[in-house]
Every structure is written in structure tokens, then in C-alpha cells.
N, C-alpha and C positions, 0 to 999 in steps of 0.2 A: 610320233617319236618324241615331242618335246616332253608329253605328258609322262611318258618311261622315262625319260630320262633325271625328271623332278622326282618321281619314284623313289630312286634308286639312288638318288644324293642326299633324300630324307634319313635322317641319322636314324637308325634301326632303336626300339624299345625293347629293352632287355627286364622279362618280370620276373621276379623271384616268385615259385611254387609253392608254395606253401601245402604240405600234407601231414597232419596231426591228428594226434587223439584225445589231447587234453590244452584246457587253458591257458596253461605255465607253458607248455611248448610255442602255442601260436604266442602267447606274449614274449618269447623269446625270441625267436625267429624272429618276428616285424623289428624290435630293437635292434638286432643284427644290421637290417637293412636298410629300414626307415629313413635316414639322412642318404642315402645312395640311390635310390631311386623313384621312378615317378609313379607306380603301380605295383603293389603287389596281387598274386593273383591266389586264392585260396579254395584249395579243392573238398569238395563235398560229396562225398560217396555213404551211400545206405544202406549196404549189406546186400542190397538187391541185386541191382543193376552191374554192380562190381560186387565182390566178395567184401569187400573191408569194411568198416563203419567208423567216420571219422567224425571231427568235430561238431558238432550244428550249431544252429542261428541261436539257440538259447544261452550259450558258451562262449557270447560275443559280447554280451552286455558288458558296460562298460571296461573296455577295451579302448582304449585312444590309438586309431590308427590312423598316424600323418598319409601317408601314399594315400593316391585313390586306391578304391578297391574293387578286385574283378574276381565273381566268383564263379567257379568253374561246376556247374551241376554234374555231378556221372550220379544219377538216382532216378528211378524206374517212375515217379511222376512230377516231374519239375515243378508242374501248376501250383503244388502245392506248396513251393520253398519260394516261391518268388516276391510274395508279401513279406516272407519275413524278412529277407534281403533286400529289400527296396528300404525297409525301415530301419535296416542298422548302415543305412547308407553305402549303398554299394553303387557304382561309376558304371560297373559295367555288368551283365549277367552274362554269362554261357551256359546255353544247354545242350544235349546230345542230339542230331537228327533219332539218332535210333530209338532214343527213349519214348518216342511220341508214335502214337498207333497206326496214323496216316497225316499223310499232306496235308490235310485242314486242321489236326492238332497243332502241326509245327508253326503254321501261320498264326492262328491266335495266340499261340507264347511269343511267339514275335511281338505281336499289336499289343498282347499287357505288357509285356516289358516294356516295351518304347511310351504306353501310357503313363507308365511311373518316371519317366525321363530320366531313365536308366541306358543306354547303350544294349543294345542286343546283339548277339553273338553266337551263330548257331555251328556247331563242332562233328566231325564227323571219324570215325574213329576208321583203323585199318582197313577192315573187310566192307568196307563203305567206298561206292564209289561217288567219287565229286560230284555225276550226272545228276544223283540222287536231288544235290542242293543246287541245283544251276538254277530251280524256280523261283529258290530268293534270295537272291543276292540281290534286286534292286529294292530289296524288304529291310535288309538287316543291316548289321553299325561296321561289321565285320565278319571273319570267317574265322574258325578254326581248325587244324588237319594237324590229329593226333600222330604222332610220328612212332607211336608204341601203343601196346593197350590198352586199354585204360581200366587203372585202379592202381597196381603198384608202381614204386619208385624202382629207379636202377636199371630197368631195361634197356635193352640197346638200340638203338637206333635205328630204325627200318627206312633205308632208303627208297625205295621204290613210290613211299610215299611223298616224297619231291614231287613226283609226276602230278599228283593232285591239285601240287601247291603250282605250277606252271601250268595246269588248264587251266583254275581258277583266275590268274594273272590275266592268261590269253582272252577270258569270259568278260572280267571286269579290271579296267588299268588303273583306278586308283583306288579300290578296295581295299582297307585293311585286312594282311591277314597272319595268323598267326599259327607257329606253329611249336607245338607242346610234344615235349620227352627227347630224351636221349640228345637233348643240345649241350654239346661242350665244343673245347676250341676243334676246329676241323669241320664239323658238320653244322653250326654256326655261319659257318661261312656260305657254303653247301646251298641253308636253306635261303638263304639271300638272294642266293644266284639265281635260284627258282624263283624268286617273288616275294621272299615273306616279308612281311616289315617289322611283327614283334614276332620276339624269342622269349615263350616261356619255361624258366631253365630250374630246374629241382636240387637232383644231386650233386651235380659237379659244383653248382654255389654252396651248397651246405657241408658238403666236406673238404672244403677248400682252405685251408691255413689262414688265408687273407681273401677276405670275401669282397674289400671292395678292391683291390690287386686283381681280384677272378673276373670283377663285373668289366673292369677296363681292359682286359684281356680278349673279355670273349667282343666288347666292340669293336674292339682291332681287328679279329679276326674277319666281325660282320661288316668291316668297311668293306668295300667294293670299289 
């Protein structure tokens, strides 16, 4: 119980999402946030794996980005984005359970990520059940449980995915984990209760009148 208890009076990490198509957007957006927080997290989708095709690693050079950086793979072979993310310096990686063919793919993107002494992060999206990842979690830096689909912004919030984020709690008590979409004030809260410690939050920060008024909002909300 002590151990829950430390959990759960850990001030929760709130990451700004970052999903763009061109250079001057992501150099916006980090400006926006940069002094406010400790991590932004930036999403990479290939036209595959999601329909959309956003940014990539060659659209990063020189870029000065203060926060760490976490970046969120949704693309049909991760192996191949992960060199180039280690070298524009990235804190943390995430990739899909689903994008990986079987169990001994997902483990070696595990073992090269954490080789590059990168933090690893493996994500599991709606139609994914948690059981899926229960083999490694004593493998990986953290966990991810996509609360929407994964590719576009704005969707809404799919509760029932809490459930995921409360077995994984139950599986592992001090696991970082995180959980991505449809977080504004209310559901924020929500995912806390279940277990999460970081919120990664897209639209409600980005259309927000006052962005760091919205970030100190929604930690109110994730106090517990």
C-alpha cells in the first residue's frame, strides 16, 4: 500500500502532442510550450499503419528543442525510424504493439531502444487487449494505452479503455504509464484514478486561448 500510495502523490506529467505536417508548424508549437513543460511528445504516422503522413526525422534538423523528447511511432516498421530518432536525440521512443509481426519483434525494439539509452515505450491501441503486453512490462521504461485511435486528432474519448490502464496498475505498481487522446479537464482526472501518471494531451492544449492557464488546469484536475 505504501508503494500506491507514493504513486499517486507523484505529480502527474502532462505532454503536449504534437501532430504536424511541416517544419514551421512543429517549430511553432514547441515555442508555444517549451518554457511550460518537461516533455513534449511528437507523433509519427506513415501513411501506412494510420492513414495520414506527418512530419519525419529529416524535418527535424536543426530544430532546438528545450523539453525532452518522446516520440510516438504509429508506422508499419518502427526498426526502421529508430536510428534516426536516437540521433536527433530523443528521451524517450514509443512504438505500437500492433505494428510488430509477433512477440520476438516487439522484444528486440525493445533491446535497440534501451541499447541507444533511449527510454522505451511500448503502446497499445483500442482493439488491443492489455494481456497482449503483460510479457513486458518487466522489459520496457513505460507503457502506453491509446484512449482513441490512433492517427487523427479530436476524437473522443473512449472510456472503457481506463480498464487497460487499472490491469496494467494491478500487473505493475510503479510502472510509468501513459495514456494518449481525448484528455481534457474531466477525463484527466478519470485516467489518474485508474493509474496513469503521464497525460498525453493534443487538442484541448492546442486550441486553448491560454495554453499554459489549460496546462495548470488540467493538473488540477489530475491532482487526486
Amino acid at each position: 500500500m505504501a508503494k500506491e500510495k507514493t504513486l499517486k502523490n507523484k505529480q502527474i506529467e502532462i505532454i503536449p502532442a504534437i501532430l504536424v505536417h511541416t517544419k514551421s508548424e512543429l517549430k511553432e508549437k514547441i515555442k508555444r510550450v517549451e518554457n511550460l513543460v518537461q516533455t513534449v511528445q511528437i507523433d509519427i504516422e506513415d501513411g501506412f499503419f494510420v492513414p495520414i503522413k506527418t512530419i519525419q526525422a529529416a524535418q527535424f534538423r536543426r530544430i532546438k528543442i528545450k523539453p525532452k523528447l518522446e516520440i510516438h511511432l504509429m508506422v508499419r516498421n518502427p526498426i526502421k525510424y529508430i536510428t534516426d530518432y536516437g540521433k536527433i536525440g530523443a528521451h524517450r521512443i514509443i512504438f505500437h504493439y500492433e505494428s510488430c509481426k509477433d512477440d520476438k519483434e516487439a522484444k528486440r525494439l525493445i533491446n535497440i531502444i534501451k541499447s541507444k539509452r533511449i527510454k522505451a515505450g511500448i503502446s497499445i491501441s483500442p482493439k488491443t487487449s492489455a494481456s497482449k503486453i503483460k510479457k513486458f512490462l518487466d522489459d520496457v521504461d513505460f507503457v502506453q494505452v491509446l484512449a482513441i485511435h490512433a492517427g487523427y486528432a479530436g476524437q473522443r474519448f473512449l472510456p472503457k479503455q481506463l480498464q487497460k490502464v487499472r490491469q496494467i496498475r494491478k500487473w505493475k505498481k510503479n510502472l510509468p504509464i501513459e495514456v494518449d487522446g481525448g484528455v481534457h479537464i474531466g477525463t484527466a482526472k478519470q485516467c489518474v484514478k485508474a493509474g496513469a501518471t503521464r497525460l498525453a494531451v493534443g487538442t484541448y492544449l492546442w486550441s486553448a486561448e491560454n495554453i499554459k492557464k489549460a496546462i495548470s488546469e488540467l493538473r488540477k484536475d489530475a491532482t487526486i
